[in-house]
N, C-alpha and C positions, 0 to 999 in steps of 0.2 A: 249363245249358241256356238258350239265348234262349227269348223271349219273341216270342210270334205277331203280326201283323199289327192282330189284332182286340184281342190283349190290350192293345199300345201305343194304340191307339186309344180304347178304354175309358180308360184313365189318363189320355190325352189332355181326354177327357170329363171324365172326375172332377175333375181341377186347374182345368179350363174352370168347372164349375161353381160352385166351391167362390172363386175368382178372382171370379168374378160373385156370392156372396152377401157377399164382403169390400167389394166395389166398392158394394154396397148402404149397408152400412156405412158407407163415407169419402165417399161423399154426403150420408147425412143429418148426418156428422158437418162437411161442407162442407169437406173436405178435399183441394181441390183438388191438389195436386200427386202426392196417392197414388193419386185418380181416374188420376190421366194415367198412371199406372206399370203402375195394376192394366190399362186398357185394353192399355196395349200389350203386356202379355204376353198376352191375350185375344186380340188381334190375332198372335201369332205364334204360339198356337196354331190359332186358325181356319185359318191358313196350311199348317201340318205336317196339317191333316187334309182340306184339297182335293185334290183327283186331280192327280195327274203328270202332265201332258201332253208327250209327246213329241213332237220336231219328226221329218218326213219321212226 
């Protein structure tokens, strides 16, 4: 059985956050190039969880 809209979205959330207390981490550890990795998967989740906008 798939999984609902709300529950990928939750997941979404959970990886979002849990990405963001790593990213805490490889800051204070000055770890710049895992900073840049951890963002942009933060960035492609922000992404998968903005509304679809459809054209006319």
């Amino acid at each position: 059985m798939g999984q609902t809209d709300k529950q990928y979205d939750g997941q979404l959330i959970d990886t979002y956050t849990m990405l963001k207390r790593l990213r805490e981490i490889a800051v204070k550890e000055n770890s710049v190039e895992t900073v840049k990795a951890i963002e942009a998967e933060m960035n492609v989740i922000k992404i998968k969880l903005q509304p679809t906008e459809l054209p006319d």
